[in-house]
N, C-alpha and C positions, 0 to 999 in steps of 0.2 A: 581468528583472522589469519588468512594466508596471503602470502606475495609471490607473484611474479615479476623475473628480472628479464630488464630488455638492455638490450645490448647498444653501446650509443651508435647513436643514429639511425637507430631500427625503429618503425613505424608500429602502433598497436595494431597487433590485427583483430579486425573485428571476429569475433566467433559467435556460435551458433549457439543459442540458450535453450533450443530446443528439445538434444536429444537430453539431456540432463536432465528436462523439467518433466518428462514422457511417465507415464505411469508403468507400475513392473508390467511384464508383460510374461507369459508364461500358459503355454498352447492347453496345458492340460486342468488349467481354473477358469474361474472370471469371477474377476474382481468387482467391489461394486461397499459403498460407503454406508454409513449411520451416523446422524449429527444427533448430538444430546447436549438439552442444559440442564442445569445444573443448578437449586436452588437453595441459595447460601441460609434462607432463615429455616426453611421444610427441611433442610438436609436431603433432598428426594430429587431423584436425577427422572427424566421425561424425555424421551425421544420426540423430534421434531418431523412431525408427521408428512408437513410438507413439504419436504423436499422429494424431487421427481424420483423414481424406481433406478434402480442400477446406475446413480446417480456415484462417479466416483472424484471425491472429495478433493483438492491439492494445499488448499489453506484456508483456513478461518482464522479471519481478525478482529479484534472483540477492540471497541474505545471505552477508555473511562469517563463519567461523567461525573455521577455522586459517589462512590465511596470506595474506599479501597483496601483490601482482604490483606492481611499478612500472613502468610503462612511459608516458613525457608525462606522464600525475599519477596518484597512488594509485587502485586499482580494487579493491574487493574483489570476493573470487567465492570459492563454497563449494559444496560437492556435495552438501550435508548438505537445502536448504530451498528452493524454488525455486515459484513464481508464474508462473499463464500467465494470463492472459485476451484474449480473443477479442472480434471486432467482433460477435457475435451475445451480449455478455456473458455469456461461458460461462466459470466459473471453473478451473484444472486447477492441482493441486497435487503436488507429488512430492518424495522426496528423507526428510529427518531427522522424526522425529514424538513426539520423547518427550514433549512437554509438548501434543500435540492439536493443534499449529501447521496441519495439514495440511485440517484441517476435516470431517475426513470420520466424527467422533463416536467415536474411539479413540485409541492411540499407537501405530498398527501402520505401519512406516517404507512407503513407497512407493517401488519402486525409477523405475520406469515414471510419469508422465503420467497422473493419474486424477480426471474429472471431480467438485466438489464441487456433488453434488445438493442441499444444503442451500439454494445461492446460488441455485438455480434462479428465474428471475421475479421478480427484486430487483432487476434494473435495473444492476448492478456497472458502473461505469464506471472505478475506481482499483482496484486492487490493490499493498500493499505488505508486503515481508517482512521480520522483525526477527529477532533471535537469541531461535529458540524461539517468536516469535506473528508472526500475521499480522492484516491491518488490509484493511479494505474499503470504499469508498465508492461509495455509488448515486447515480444522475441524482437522485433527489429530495433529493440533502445528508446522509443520514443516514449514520452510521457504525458500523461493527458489526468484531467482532475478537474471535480465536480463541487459541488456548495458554497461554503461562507468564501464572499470575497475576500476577505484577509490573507486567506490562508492556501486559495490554492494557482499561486506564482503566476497571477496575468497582471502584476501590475495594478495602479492604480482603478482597477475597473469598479464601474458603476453601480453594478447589479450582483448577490450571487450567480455561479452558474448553474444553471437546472440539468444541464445537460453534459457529459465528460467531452473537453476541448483541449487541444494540445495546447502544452507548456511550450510558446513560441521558441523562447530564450534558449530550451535546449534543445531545441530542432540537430545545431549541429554537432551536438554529444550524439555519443554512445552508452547509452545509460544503462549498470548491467547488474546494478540492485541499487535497493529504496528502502527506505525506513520512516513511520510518519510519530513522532510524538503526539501531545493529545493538540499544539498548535501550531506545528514549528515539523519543516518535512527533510531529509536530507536525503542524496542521490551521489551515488558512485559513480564514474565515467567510466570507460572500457582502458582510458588511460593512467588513471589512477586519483582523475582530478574530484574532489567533491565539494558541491554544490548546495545551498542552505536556504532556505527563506521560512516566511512566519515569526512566530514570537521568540522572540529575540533575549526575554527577559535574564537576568541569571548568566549570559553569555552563552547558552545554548548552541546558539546555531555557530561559535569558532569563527565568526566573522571580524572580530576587534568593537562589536557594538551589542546593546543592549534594545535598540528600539525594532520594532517593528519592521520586518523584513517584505516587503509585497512582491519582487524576483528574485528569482535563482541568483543567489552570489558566490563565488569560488570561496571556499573555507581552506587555508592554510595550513595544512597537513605535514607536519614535520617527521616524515620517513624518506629512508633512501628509498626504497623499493616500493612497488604497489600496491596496494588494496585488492581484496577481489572481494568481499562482503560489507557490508556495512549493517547496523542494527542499533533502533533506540530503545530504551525501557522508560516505558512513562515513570 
């Protein structure tokens, strides 16, 4: 965890997520990724065929569903929901979809790697997977998240969402990292402020409550200085 100090009455300035997130860059290679899993009873690791050629990699985020590995310290992993994105912000999703977590405007499961066209041109710099929704965040701060209604911060809404919709609430943040546990989602502001919703249980989400959280609420952070990361471990 690092901080920045702002000086009183100096406003945050928004900055640019951009060049930081940029893949190396270097005239005389070119780069290009390999996804593999990993099968904990075979012991025998498989390259994941589908994903597209010179396809390079920025973050894969695995949810827990049924069970959990201990090896150094707890790690979940599930086969069920999985998160790719790329240095060109291309979003791929695959894996469980009964609640529209996968974003691709249905609940139809993906067994393969399948590009979310929705995300196209949004700038996606974070992707994070929860039990049943997923969470996104773009170079401009905004935040947008897909499946189980519980869980992804609109409020009392009626329906999962099929489809990734911004998180109204924090329109006017600057949102400059995200963390999702497996129900329960938490977001850094550019200010230092962070922001909580979902399952509540346990005191998770630093709100002063345990019940079920359905919007972003400020969580009370007792530091002088700023945040500039944030991170859950299921």
């Amino acid at each position: 965890m690092s901080r920045n100090r702002l000086s009183p009455g100096e406003v945050p300035r928004k900055i640019s997520r951009e060049s930081s997130d940029q893949s190396p860059s270097d005239p005389q290679r070119s780069y290009h990724s390999a996804l593999y899993t990993y099968d904990t009873t075979n012991r025998s690791l498989s390259a994941v065929k589908e994903v597209p050629p010179k396809t390079r990699i920025k973050q894969v985020y695995f949810v827990i569903v049924e069970r959990k590995i201990c090896n150094l310290f707890k790690v979940s992993i599930s086969k069920t929901h999985c998160l790719l994105l790329t240095f060109n912000s291309d979003v791929y999703g695959w894996g469980g979809n009964v609640h529209g977590q996968l974003a691709h405007g249905d609940r139809r499961s993906r067994p393969t790697p399948v590009k979310v066209d929705s995300l196209k041109d949004k700038r996606i710099c974070r992707v994070g997977a929860g039990n049943g929704f997923s969470i996104f965040c773009s170079t401009q701060g905004i935040v947008m998240a897909c499946g189980n209604k519980a869980f992804v911060g609109g409020g009392d809404s009626s329906a999962d969402w099929l489809r990734p919709k911004i998180v109204d609430m924090l329109l006017r943040e600057d949102i400059i990292d995200m963390s999702c546990g497996d129900e329960h989602v938490l977001v850094l502001c550019q200010g230092g402020d962070v922001y909580g919703w979902g399952n509540g249980e346990d005191g998770r989400l630093g709100t002063g409550s345990t019940q079920l959280v359905l919007t972003p609420t400020k969580v009370m952070v007792c530091v002088i200085n700023f945040l500039s990361n944030i991170l859950l471990i299921p």
